[in-house]
N, C-alpha and C positions, 0 to 999 in steps of 0.2 A: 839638728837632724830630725826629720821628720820621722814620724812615727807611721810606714807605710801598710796597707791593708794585708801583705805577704806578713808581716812581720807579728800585726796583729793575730795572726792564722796559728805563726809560732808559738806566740805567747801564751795562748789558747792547748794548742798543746801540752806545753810545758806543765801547765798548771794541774792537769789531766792524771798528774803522775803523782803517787802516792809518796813524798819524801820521809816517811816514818820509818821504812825500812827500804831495804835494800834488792828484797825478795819481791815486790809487786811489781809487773812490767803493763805495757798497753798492747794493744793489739786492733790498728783500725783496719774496719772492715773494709770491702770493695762499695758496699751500699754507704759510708758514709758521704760527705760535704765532699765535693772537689776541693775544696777549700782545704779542707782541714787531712784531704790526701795526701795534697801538694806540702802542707808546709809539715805533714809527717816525712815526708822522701827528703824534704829543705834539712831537717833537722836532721836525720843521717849522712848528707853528704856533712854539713857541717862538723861532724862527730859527737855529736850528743846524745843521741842513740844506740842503741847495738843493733837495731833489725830497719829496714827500709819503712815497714809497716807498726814501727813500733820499737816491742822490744823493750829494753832497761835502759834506763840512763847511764848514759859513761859515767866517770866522773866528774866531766866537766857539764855534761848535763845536768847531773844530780847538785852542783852548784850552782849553777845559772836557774835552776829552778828553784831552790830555796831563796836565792836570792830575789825571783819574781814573787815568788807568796809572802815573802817579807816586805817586799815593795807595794804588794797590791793592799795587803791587811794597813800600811802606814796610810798609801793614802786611802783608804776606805774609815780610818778610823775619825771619828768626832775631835776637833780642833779642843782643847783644853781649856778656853780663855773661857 
């Protein structure tokens, strides 16, 4: 499956979000990326969100993004050999 530019927009988001607690939300503004508009509004119909513009992660957000910073920190990390 291809990893499409919409999707990249998501990714981008997700990562945006503070998974330390539970208490930090996002809040994008009207001035920022169309880009990173669209895949804010993507990310609530999906239900990952609580607010169109943002907002807290569901739960299923707040997993799906831990799961991305765990995936980005694996492959960003130095091969072992």
């Amino acid at each position: 499956m291809p990893i499409s530019p919409e999707l990249v927009a998501e990714m981008q988001v997700l990562r945006m979000f503070d998974t330390s607690t539970s208490q930090s939300g996002l809040k994008v503004h009207s001035d920022a990326s169309a880009d990173i508009i669209a895949a804010t509004r993507r990310l609530f119909e999906k239900q990952l969100t609580t607010q169109v513009d943002g907002g807290y992660l569901t739960p299923l957000g707040y997993e799906s993004s831990v799961h991305l910073q765990q995936l980005l920190q694996i492959l960003n990390s130095k091969p072992l050999l």
